[in-house]
Each structure stands twice: as structure tokens, then as C-alpha cells.
N, C-alpha and C positions, 0 to 999 in steps of 0.2 A: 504493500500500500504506500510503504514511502518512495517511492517512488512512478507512483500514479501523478498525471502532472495536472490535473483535476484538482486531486486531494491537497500537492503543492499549495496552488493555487487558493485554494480556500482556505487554507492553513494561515496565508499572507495577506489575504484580505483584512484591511480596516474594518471592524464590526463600530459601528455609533448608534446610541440607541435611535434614532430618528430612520435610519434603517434595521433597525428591528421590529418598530414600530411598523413600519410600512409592508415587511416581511409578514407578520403576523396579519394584519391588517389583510393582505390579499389573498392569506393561505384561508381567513377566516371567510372568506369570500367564496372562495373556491371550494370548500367542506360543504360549506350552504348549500352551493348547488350543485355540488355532487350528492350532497343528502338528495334532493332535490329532483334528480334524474341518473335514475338506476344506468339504464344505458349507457349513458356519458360515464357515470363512475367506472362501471363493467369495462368500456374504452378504454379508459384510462390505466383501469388496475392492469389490464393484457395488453398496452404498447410498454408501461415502466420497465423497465430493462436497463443493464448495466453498462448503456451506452455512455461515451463520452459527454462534456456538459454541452459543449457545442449542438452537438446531435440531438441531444435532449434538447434543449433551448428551438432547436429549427423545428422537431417534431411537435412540439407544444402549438408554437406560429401556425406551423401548417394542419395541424389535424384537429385544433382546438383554439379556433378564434374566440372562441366565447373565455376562454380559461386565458387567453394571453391579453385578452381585454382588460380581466378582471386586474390582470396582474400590472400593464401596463396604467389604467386608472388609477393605481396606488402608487405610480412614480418609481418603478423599475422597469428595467428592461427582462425580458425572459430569462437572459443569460443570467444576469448580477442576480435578478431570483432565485436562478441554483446556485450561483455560488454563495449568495449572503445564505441560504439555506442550510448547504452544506458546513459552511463558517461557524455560524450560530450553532448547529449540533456537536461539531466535533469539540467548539472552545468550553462551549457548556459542561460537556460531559466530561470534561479532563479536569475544569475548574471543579465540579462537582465532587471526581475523584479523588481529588488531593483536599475539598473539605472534610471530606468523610475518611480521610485516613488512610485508602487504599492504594495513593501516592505519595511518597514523601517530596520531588519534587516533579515539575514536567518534565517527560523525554525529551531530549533534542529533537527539535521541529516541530513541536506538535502543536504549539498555540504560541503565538507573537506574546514577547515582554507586557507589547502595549496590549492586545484583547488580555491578555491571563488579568493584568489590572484594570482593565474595563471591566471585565465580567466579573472577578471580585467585587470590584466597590459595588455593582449592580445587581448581584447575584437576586438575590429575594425577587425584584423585579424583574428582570431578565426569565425567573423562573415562571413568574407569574403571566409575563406575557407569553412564554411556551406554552399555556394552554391554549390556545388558538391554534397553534400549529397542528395540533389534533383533531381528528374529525371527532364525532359525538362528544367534546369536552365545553361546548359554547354554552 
């Protein structure tokens, strides 16, 4: 995985909460109306695939205007959608790890100086706006 240049990449991403906000904001959007239309979810859940983000980001555009709508109206683009997507999971979950003890410090690469102390000072928050990221958590 270190060496997926995807994963790189979102590792380096700047997280700020006003793109978090905005992350959460469009995935809440998206759960909506996937609740909302079986079909479209069903779509969805049978193209997700371990494609690169590019790929993923053009397959969105193209086989799901409605879903690249939703995301573009919250002020990203498809792409930075997966990456600040990706970002947010992996920084969260290493800051998480190392509150709860089961790291004493970060691995090399795994989360920027600057997110590890963005999502520290944010964490409670941060957590709290993860329930949006989830479908049935609205």
C-alpha cells in the first residue's frame, strides 16, 4: 500500500476543516439519495472497484451525473472528493490509533506533521462530522 501512489497522495493532502465540512456535507447528500433509489445505490455498490482515483473520479462524471452534481454543488471536484475522502479516513484512523494506545507513534508516511495536529486538536469534531460519511447514520 505504500507504495500505491493514490494512497501517497492522500497521505499529502492538506485536510482543513472547511473541506471536511464540505466532504461530509456531499457524502450526506449522496447517502440521501442512495437511500432514496435502490437502483442507483445497486449501481453504485457493482461499479466500486479498486480502481485508481482518476478512474474512479471519470466513472463517477460519467455514469453518475446526478452523484457528481451532488458533489460538485458542495464545492469539490470528483477527484479532491476521493482524495479528501481517502485523507480524512486514513488520518483519522491513525490519529484514533495512537489515542487509544495501539500506537505509540505514526509510521513513517502515514499522516503529515500538519493533519496528525489538525486532527488532534479536532478530533471530537472531526469524529462527529464522520457520521455523515455513513449511510443510515443521518
Amino acid at each position: 500500500a505504500d507504495s500505491n501512489p493514490d494512497l501517497i497522495e492522500a497521505r499529502k493532502y492538506v485536510l482543513t476543516m472547511d473541506k471536511v465540512q464540505k466532504l461530509a456535507a456531499a457524502m450526506d447528500a449522496i447517502n440521501k439519495l442512495t437511500a432514496s433509489d435502490p437502483a442507483l445505490k445497486s449501481k453504485m455498490d457493482a461499479d466500486n472497484g479498486s480502481k485508481p482515483i482518476d478512474q474512479r473520479a471519470k466513472d463517477i462524471d460519467t455514469n453518475f451525473p446526478q452523484v457528481a452534481a451532488i458533489i460538485h454543488s458542495h464545492g469539490l471536484t470528483t477527484r479532491e472528493f476521493m482524495v479528501v475522502t481517502i485523507a480524512y479516513i486514513n488520518d483519522i484512523t491513525f490519529v484514533g490509533m495512537k489515542k487509544q494506545g495501539m500506537i505509540k507513534d505514526y509510521p513513517p508516511n502515514s499522516i503529515t506533521p500538519e493533519n496528525a495536529a489538525f486532527v488532534e486538536a479536532n478530533f471530537d469534531k472531526l469524529q462527529q462530522i464522520g457520521q455523515k460519511l455513513s449511510p443510515n447514520q443521518n
